[in-house]
C-alpha positions in Angstrom: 287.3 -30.4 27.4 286.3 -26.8 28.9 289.3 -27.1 31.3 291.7 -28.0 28.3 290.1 -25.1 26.2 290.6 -22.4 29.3 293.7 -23.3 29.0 294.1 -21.2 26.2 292.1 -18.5 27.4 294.6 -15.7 26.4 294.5 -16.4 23.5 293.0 -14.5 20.0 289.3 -15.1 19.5 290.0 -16.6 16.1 293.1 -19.1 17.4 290.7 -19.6 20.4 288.3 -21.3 17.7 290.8 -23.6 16.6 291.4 -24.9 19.5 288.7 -25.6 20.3 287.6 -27.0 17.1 290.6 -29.1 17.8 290.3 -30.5 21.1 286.3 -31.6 20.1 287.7 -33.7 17.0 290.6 -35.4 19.1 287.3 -36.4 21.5 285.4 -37.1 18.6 287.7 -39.7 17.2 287.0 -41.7 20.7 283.6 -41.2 21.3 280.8 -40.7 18.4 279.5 -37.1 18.1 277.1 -36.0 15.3 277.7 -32.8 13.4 274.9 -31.1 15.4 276.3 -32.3 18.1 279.8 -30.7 17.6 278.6 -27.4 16.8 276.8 -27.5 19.9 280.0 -28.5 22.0 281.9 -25.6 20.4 279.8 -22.9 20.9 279.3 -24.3 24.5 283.0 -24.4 24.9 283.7 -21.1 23.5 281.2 -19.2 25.6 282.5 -21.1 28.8 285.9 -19.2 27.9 285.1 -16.3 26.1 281.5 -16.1 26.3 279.0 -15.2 29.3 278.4 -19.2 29.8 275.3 -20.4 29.3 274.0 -16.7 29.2 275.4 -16.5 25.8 273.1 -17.8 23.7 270.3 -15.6 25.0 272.9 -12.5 24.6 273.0 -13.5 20.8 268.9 -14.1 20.1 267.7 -10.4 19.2 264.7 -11.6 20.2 265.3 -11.5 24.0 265.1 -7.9 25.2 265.8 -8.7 28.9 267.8 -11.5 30.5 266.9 -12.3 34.5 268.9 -14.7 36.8 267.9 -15.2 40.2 270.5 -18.0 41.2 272.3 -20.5 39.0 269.0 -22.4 38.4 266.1 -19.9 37.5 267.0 -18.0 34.5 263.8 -16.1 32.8 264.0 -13.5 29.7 261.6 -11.4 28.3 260.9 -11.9 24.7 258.1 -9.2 22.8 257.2 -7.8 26.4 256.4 -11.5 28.0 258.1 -12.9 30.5 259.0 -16.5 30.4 261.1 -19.4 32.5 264.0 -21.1 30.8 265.2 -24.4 31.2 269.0 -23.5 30.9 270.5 -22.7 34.1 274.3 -23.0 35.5 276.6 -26.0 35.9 277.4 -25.0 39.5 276.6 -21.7 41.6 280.7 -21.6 41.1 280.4 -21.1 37.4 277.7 -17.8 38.3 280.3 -16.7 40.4 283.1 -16.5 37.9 280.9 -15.2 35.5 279.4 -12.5 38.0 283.3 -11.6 38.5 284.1 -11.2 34.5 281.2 -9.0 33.8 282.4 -7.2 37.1 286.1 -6.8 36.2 285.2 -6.3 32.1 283.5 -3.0 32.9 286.0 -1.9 35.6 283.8 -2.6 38.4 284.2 -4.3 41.9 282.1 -6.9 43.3 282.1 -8.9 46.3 280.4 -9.1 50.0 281.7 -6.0 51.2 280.4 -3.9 48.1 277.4 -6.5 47.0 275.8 -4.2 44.3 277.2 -2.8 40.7 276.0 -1.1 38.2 277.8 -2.2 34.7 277.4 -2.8 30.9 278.7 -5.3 28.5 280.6 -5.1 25.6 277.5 -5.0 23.1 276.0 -1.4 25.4 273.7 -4.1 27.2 273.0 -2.9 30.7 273.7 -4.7 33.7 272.8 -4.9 37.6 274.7 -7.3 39.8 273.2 -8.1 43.4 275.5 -10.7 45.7 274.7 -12.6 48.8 273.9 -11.2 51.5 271.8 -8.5 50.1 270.2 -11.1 47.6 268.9 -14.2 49.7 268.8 -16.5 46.3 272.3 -16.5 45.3 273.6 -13.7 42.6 271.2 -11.7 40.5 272.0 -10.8 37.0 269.1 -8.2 35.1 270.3 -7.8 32.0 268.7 -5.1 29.7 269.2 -5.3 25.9 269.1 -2.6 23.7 268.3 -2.9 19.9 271.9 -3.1 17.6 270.4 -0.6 15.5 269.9 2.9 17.1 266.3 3.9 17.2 265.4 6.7 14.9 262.0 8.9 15.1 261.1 7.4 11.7 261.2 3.8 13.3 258.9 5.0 16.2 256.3 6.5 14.0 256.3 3.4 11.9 256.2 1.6 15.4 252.9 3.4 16.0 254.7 5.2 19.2 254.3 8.7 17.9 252.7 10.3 15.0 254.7 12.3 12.6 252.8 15.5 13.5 254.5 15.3 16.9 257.7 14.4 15.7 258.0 17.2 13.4 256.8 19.4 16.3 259.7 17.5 18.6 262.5 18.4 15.6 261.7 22.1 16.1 262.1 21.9 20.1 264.8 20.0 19.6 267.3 21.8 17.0 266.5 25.3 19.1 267.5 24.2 22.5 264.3 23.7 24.0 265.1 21.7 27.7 263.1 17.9 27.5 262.6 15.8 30.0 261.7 12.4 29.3 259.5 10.7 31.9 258.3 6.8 32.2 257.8 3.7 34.1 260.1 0.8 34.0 260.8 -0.2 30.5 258.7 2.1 29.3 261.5 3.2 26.8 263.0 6.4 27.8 266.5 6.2 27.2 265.5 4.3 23.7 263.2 7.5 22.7 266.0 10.0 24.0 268.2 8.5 21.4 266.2 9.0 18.8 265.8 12.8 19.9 269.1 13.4 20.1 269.3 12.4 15.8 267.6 16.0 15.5 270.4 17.7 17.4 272.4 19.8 15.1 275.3 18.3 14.1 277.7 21.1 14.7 276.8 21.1 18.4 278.8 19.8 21.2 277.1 17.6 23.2 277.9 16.1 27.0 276.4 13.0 28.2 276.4 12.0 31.5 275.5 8.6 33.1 275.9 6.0 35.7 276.3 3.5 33.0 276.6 4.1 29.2 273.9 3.5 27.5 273.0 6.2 25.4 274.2 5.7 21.6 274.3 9.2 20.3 276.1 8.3 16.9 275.2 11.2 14.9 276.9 13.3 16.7 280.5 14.4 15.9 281.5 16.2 18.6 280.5 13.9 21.3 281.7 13.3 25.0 280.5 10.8 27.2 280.8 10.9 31.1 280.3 7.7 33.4 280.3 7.7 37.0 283.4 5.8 38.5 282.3 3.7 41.7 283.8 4.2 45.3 286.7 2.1 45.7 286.4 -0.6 48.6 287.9 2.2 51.2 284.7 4.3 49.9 286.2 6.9 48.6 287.4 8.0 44.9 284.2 8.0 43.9 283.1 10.0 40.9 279.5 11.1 40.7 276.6 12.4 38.9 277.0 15.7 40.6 280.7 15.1 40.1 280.1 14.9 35.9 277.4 17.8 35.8 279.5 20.3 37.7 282.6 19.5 35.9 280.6 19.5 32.2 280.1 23.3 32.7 283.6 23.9 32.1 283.7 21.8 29.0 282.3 24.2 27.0 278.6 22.6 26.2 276.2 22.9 23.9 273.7 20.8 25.3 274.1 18.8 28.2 272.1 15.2 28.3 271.6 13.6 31.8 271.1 9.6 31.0 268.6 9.5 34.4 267.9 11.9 37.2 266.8 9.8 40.2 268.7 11.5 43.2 270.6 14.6 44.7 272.0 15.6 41.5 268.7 17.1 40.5 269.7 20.2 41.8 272.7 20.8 39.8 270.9 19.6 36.5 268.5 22.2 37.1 271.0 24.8 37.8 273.3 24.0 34.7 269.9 24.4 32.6 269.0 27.6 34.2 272.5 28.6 33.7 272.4 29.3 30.0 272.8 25.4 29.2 270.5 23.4 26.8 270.0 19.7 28.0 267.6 16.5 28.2 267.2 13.9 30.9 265.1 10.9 32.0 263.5 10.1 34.8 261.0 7.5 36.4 257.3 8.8 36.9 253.7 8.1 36.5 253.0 11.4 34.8 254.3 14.5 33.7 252.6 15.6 37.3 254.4 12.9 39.3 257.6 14.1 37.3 257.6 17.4 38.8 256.8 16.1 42.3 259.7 13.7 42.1 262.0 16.3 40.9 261.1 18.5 43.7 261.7 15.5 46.1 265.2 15.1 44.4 266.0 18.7 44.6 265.3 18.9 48.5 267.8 15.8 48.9 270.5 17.8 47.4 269.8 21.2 48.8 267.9 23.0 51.6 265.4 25.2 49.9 261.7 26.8 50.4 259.6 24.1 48.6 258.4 27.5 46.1 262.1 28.3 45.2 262.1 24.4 44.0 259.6 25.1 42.3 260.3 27.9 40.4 264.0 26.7 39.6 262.1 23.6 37.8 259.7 26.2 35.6 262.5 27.8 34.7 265.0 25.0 33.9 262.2 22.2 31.9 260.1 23.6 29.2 258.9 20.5 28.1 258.1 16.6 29.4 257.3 13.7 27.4 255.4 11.0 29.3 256.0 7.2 27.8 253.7 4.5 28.3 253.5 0.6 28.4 250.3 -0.9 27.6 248.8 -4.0 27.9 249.7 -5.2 24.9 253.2 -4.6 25.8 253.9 -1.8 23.2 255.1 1.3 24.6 253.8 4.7 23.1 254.2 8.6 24.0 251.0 8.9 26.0 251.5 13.2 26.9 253.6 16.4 25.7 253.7 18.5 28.0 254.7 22.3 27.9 256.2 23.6 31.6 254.4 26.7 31.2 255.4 29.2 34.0 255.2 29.6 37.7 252.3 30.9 39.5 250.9 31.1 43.2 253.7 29.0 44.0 252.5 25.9 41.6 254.3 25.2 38.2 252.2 25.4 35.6 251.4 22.5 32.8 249.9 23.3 29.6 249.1 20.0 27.9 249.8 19.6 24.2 249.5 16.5 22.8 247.6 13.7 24.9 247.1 9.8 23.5 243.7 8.9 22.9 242.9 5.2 23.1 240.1 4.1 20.7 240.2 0.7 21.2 241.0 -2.9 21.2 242.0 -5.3 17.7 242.9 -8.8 18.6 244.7 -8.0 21.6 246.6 -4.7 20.0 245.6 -1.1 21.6 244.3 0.9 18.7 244.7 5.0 19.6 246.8 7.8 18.4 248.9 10.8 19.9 246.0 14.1 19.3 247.0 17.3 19.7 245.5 19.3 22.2 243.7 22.7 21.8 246.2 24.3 23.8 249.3 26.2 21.7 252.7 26.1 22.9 253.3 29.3 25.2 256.9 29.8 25.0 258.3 30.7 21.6 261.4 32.8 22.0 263.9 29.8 21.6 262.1 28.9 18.7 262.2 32.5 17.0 265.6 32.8 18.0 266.4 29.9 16.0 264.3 31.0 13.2 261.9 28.5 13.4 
């Protein structure tokens, strides 16, 4: 039945439906199959054609924030931070490869031996990394990472328990006067989901650049919005289109504020240069600490450019002003753990001037009980904030 279904497979979603509706009751006058039964069949059919195969299903439960499959017979998902195994798995390592190949060509990627690793997204913003044999000993690997259909708002973190509304209200101010974030975190930790939800305080007569490997960020309140992706190597290696590539060519696209989806290599250096330049902007990157985060970005910045380790240094307290540090805890919820002011540059070290720091207090039937307390230290720079008149 799939094979007489894929026959149609150019055709309209809705006629595609029919079809298929149609070929499972001309089987279903031959061989008995119950109402549960034929709903099954025809949402297995569809996917097969339209869908992502047996993938699908999990894509649909909102329930599943991350999809794993290592080969066509181990798929796991995470559901409310656990992972688990699940029984489904592939027909035939022949029906991963097709499917590895659609996701591939649907976001304008190339995949295959010769280029065995991609970066893409699905139709629904959910991010996606590809690894083929040979790199990958197990067959193709598909991570999926699901984002929430609603964008996250500050309101929905507070009521989360992932920030208090004294910080938040002390974010809105940074925010609307140009103040440059970084937003730092471990793996899943939630940084592109918070940067979202800072970006809602943006003013809304601002134009604003975002620039990623893959799109992911869902800045819908803002009018005047362009998004930059990076455009892959072709299989000659070249054509490429870069991080370094967007940032360099954002400056001439008359900016506002300039929002970096991750920092994780070379192109530190011109993020810090476009900041320092007069640009407003916010980032992400991957760190312990709001310490580790300034020891990575000096790392990144020495990969792109061949500096004194103090000129680094002092190009980073000048460009970031301020670094929020996300946590996951135990109980898998993820909370702002540290604010962070960048507070100068002195005998060669940049300076850190804590001002909010999470304060665990507990445990309550498995839940971390603790809350985000402001520090006794005051925020040191205040000119962008009085020349907003705030």
């Amino acid at each position: 039945m799939v094979e007489e279904a894929q026959q149609y497979g150019a055709a309209e979603s809705d006629n595609l439906e029919e079809i298929v509706s149609g070929v499972i009751l001309s089987y279903a006058h031959k061989n008995y199959l119950s109402l549960e039964d034929k709903r099954k069949l025809r949402s297995y059919i569809f996917a097969s054609v339209r869908g992502l195969d047996v993938l699908q299903e999990l894509i649909d439960d909102p329930s599943i924030t991350e999809i794993m499959v290592n080969g066509p017979d181990n798929i796991f998902i995470e559901k409310k931070g656990a992972i688990s195994q699940c029984e489904m798995g592939f027909d035939s390592p022949e029906k991963l490869d097709d499917l590895v190949q659609k996701i591939a060509a649907g976001a304008n990627r190339i995949i295959n031996e010769a280029s065995p690793i991609v970066d893409a997204r699905l139709a629904d913003g959910s991010r996606v990394n590809i690894v083929l044999p040979p790199v990958s000993l197990c067959g193709p690997v598909i991570t999926i990472r699901k984002f929430p259909p609603e964008t996250m708002t500050i309101e929905k973190l507070i009521a989360y328990g992932s920030l208090t509304e004294e910080a938040a209200e002390f974010l809105r101010g940074l925010v609307i006067a140009g103040y440059n974030i970084f937003v730092s975190g471990g793996t899943g930790s939630g940084k592109t989901t918070f940067l979202n939800a800072l970006s809602n305080f943006i003013p809304k007569d601002q134009r604003v650049i975002t620039i990623e490997d893959s799109a992911e960020l869902q800045l819908k309140s803002i009018p005047n919005l362009v998004s930059l992706e990076v455009r892959n190597s072709n299989v000659e290696g070249r054509n490429g289109i870069s991080i370094r590539d967007l940032i360099k060519s954002s400056l001439r696209m008359r900016p506002d504020r300039i929002i970096v989806g991750e920092v994780r290599d070379a192109a530190c250096i011109d993020m810090l240069q476009a900041l320092n330049t007069g640009h407003s902007g916010m980032s992400t990157g991957h760190a312990n600490s709001a310490a580790d985060m300034l020891s990575r970005m000096e790392t990144m910045t020495l990969l792109g450019a061949d500096i004194p380790l103090p000129a680094v240094r002092r190009q980073i307290a000048s460009a970031i002003d301020l670094i929020i540090q996300l946590g996951r805890f135990r109980d898998k919820s993820r909370k702002v753990v540290e604010i962070t002011e960048v507070a100068g540059f002195e005998n060669n070290e940049v300076l850190l001037n804590p001002l909010f720091r999470f304060v665990e207090e507990g445990e309550v039937d498995g839940k971390v009980i603790g809350t985000l307390k402001r520090t006794e230290n005051e925020l040191k720079y205040r000119e962008k904030l009085a020349s907003a008149g705030l």
